[in-house]
C-alpha positions in Angstrom: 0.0 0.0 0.0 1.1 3.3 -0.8 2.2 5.3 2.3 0.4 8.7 2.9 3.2 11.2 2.3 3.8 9.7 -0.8 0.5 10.0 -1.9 0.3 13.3 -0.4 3.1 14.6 -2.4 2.5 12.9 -5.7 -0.9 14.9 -5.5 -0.1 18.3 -4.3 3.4 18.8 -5.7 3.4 16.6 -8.6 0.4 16.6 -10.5 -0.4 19.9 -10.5 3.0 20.2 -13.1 2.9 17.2 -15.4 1.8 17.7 -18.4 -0.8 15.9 -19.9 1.8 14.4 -22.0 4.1 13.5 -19.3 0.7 11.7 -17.3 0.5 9.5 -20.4 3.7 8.5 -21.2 4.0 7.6 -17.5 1.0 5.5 -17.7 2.0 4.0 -20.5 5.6 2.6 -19.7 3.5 1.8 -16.5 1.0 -0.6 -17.9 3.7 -1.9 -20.3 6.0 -2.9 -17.4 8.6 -1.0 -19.8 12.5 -1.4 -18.8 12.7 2.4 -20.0 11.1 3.6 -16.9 14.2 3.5 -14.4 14.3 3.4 -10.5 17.0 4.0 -8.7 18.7 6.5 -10.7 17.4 9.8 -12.9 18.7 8.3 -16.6 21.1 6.0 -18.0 21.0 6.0 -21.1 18.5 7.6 -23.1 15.3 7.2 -23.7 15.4 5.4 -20.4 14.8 7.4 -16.9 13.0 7.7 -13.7 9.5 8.9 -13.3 10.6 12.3 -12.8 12.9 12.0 -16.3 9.6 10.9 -18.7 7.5 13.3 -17.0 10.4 16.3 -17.7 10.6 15.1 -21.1 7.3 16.3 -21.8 7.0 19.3 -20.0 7.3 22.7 -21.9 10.2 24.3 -20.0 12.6 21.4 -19.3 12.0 19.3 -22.1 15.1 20.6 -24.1 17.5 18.9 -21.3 18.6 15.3 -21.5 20.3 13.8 -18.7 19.4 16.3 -16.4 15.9 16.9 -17.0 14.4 15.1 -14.2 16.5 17.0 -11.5 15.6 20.1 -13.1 11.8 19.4 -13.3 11.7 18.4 -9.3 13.5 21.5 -8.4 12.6 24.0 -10.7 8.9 23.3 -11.5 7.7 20.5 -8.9 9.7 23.2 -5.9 11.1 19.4 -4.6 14.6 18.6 -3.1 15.1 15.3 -5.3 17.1 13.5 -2.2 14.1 14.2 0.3 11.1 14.0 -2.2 9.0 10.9 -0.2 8.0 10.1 -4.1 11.5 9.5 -5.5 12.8 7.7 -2.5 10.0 5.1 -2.9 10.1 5.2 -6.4 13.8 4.0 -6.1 13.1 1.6 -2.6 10.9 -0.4 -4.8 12.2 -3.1 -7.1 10.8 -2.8 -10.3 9.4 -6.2 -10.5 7.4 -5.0 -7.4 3.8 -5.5 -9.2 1.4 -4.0 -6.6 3.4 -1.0 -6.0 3.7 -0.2 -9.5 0.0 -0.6 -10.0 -1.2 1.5 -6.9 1.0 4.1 -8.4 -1.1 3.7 -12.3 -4.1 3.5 -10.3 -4.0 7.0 -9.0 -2.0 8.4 -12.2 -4.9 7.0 -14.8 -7.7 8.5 -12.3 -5.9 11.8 -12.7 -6.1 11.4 -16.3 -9.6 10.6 -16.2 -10.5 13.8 -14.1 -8.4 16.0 -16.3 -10.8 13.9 -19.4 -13.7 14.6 -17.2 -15.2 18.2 -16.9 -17.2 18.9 -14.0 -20.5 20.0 -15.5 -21.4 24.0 -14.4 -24.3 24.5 -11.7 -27.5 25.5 -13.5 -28.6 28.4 -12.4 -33.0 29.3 -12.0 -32.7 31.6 -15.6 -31.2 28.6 -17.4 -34.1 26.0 -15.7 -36.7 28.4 -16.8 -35.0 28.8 -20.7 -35.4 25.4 -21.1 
């Protein structure tokens, strides 16, 4: 089970600053089970890296970096200190044959997508009952 400060952070420091392209890719080498998504260091070599790596290579103002671009999206855009962010330390604690972990984490990542997908329908106000 995912422990709260993870989830905590994933949702109020991460996923406010992923793209939508960055959520999807993440899902994707997710549900894959792809050896491009890294733990235990940023990047290799490329295209593989961590969580924080795919998600910078699709965001607008790191995207440009390589190597690098993970670090810079956790300190620059997510405001994180990558040694003490609770997300990259279990990231990187968990083997990546660790099934259940990995799929709590695509769990909460696809229903972000789906409430990014999902607009919240406006209130009706009493003139718009009455148009009708």
């Amino acid at each position: 089970m995912l422990n709260s400060e993870f989830v905590h952070e994933l949702q109020t420091a991460w996923l406010p600053h992923v793209s939508d392209g960055g959520l999807d890719r993440v899902i994707d080498l997710l549900e894959k089970g792809s050896p491009l998504l890294l733990s235990g260091r940023f990047t290799s070599a490329l295209p593989t890296g961590c969580l924080a790596t795919h998600i910078a290579w699709h965001h607008p103002a790191v995207c440009h970096r390589t190597e690098d671009a993970g670090i810079l999206w956790l300190t620059r855009i997510a405001r994180l200190n990558p040694a003490t962010s609770h997300v990259i330390r279990e990231w990187d604690r968990h083997d990546p044959r660790e099934w259940s972990f990995r799929q709590e984490l695509l769990a909460l990542l696809v229903n972000e997508r789906a409430r990014r997908r999902d607009p919240t329908p406006e209130p009706c106000d009493e003139e718009q009952l009455v148009a009708v």
